[in-house]
N, C-alpha and C positions, 0 to 999 in steps of 0.2 A: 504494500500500500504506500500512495507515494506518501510524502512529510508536508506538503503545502508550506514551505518555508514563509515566514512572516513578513518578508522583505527582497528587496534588489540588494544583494553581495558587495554591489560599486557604491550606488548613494543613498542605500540605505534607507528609500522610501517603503511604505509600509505597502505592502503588498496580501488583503487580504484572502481568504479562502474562494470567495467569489468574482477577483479581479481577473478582467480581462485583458488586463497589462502585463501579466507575471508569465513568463519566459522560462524554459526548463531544457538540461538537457538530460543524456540518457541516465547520470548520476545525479540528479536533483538540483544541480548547480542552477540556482534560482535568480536572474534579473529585473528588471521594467525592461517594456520594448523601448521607451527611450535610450538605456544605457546600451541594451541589446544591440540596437541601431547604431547610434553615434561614438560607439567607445568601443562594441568590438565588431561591428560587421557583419552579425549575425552568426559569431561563430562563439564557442564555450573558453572562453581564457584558462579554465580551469583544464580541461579535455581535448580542447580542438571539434569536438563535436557540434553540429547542426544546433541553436537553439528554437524550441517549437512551443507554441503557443499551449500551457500549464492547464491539464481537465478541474474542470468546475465540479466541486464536489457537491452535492443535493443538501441544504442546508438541515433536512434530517435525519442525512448518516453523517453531519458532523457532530452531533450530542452523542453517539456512540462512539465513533473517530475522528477524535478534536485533531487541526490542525496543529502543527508544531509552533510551538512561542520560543524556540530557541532560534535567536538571531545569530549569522553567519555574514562574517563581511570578508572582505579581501586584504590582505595587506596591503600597504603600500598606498599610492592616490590613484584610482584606476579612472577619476574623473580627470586627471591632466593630459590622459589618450583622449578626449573628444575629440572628434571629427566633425570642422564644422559644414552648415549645409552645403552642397555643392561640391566638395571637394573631393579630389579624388579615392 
């Protein structure tokens, strides 16, 4: 079952269980599609793998399987890789 991580790893915006913004790859490495987008390309900094858009879990199998509240970031400033719009 996956963990629904609570957050984007780069800036740490809250990313709830119902968010259509959260990013995942095959090891749960959890983003927003803005960092997704602008900071790695749509690929996993963590893996190298594909990031795909995180399943919405039915909010009445989350009172049986809560998502995860343990927050996960990255080392380092993963926000000074932006890429701004337009560029290559």
């Amino acid at each position: 079952m996956l963990e629904l991580r609570p957050n984007c790893e780069c800036c740490d915006r809250d990313l709830p269980p119902d968010s259509v913004d959260a990013l995942i790859c095959t090891f749960e490495c959890t983003f927003c599609a803005d960092c997704a987008r602008t900071v790695f390309n749509g690929r996993c900094p963590n893996c190298g793998g594909n990031l795909v858009a995180r399943p919405i879990r039915p909010a009445e199998k989350l009172i049986r399987n809560p998502a995860s509240m343990v927050r996960v970031l990255r080392d380092g400033d993963c926000l000074s890789r932006r890429v701004s719009p337009g560029a290559p």
